[in-house]
C-alpha positions in Angstrom: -60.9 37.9 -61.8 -63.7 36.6 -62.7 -65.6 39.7 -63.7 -62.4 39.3 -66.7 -63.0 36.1 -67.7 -60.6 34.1 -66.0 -61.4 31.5 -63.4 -58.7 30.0 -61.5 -59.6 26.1 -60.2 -57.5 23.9 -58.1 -57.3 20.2 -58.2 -56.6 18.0 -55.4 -54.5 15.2 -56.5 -53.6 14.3 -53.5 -56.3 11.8 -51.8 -54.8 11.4 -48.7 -56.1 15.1 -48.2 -59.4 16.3 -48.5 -60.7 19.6 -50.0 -60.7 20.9 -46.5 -57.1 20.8 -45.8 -56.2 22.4 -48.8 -58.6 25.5 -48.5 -57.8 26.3 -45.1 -53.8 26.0 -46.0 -54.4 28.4 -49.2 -56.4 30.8 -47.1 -53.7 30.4 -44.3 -51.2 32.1 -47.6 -53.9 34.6 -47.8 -54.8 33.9 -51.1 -58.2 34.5 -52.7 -61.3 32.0 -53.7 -61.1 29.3 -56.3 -63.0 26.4 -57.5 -62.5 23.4 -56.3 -61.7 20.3 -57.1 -61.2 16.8 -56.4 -59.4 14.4 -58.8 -60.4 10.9 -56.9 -59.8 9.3 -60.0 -56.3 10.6 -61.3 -58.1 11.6 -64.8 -56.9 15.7 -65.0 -53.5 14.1 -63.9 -53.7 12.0 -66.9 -55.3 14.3 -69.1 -52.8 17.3 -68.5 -49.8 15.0 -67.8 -48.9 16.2 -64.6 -46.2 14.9 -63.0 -45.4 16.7 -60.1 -47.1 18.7 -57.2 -47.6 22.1 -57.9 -48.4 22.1 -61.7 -49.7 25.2 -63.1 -51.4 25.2 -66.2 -52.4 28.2 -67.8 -55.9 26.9 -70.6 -56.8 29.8 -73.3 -60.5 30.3 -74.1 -59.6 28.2 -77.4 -58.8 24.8 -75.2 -55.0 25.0 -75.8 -52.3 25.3 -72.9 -50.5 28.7 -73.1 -48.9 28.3 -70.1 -47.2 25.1 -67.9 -44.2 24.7 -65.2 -44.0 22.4 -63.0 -43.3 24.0 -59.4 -44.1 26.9 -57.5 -45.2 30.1 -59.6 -44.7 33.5 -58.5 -47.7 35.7 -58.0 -45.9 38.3 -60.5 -45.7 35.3 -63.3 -48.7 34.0 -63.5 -50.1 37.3 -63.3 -48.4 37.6 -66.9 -49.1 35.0 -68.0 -52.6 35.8 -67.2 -52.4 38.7 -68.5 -51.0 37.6 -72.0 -53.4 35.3 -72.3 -56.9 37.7 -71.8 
């Protein structure tokens, strides 16, 4: 996706798990390559206000949040919302 203009990150807000875990469970889904990341010190928690595991936040090129829910998101969602927001 990148080649669009999207990059897709994941945080780890979890410290009790590090970056490794979490890469080898999302490739275990099958899922693609993302940046990653490690929130040791709770700051994109705080900045974004997230409150549960699972957050996805959807960030236009302005800055501004287009897109939030707090659970799972389907692959067919946030494709749309993706979509809506290139």
């Amino acid at each position: 996706m990148a080649d669009s203009g999207v990059e897709v990150v994941a945080i780890n807000t979890q410290p009790f798990y590090n970056l490794q875990y979490w890469k080898t469970f999302w490739r275990s889904l099958g899922a693609g390559d993302v940046l990653w990341a490690q929130d040791s010190d709770y700051s994109a928690i705080a900045a974004y206000n997230v409150l549960n595991l699972g957050t996805t936040i959807i960030i236009n090129r302005q800055g501004r949040i287009i897109y939030r829910d707090g659970g799972v998101t389907s692959y067919n969602k946030l494709r749309a919302e993706v979509e809506k927001a290139l």
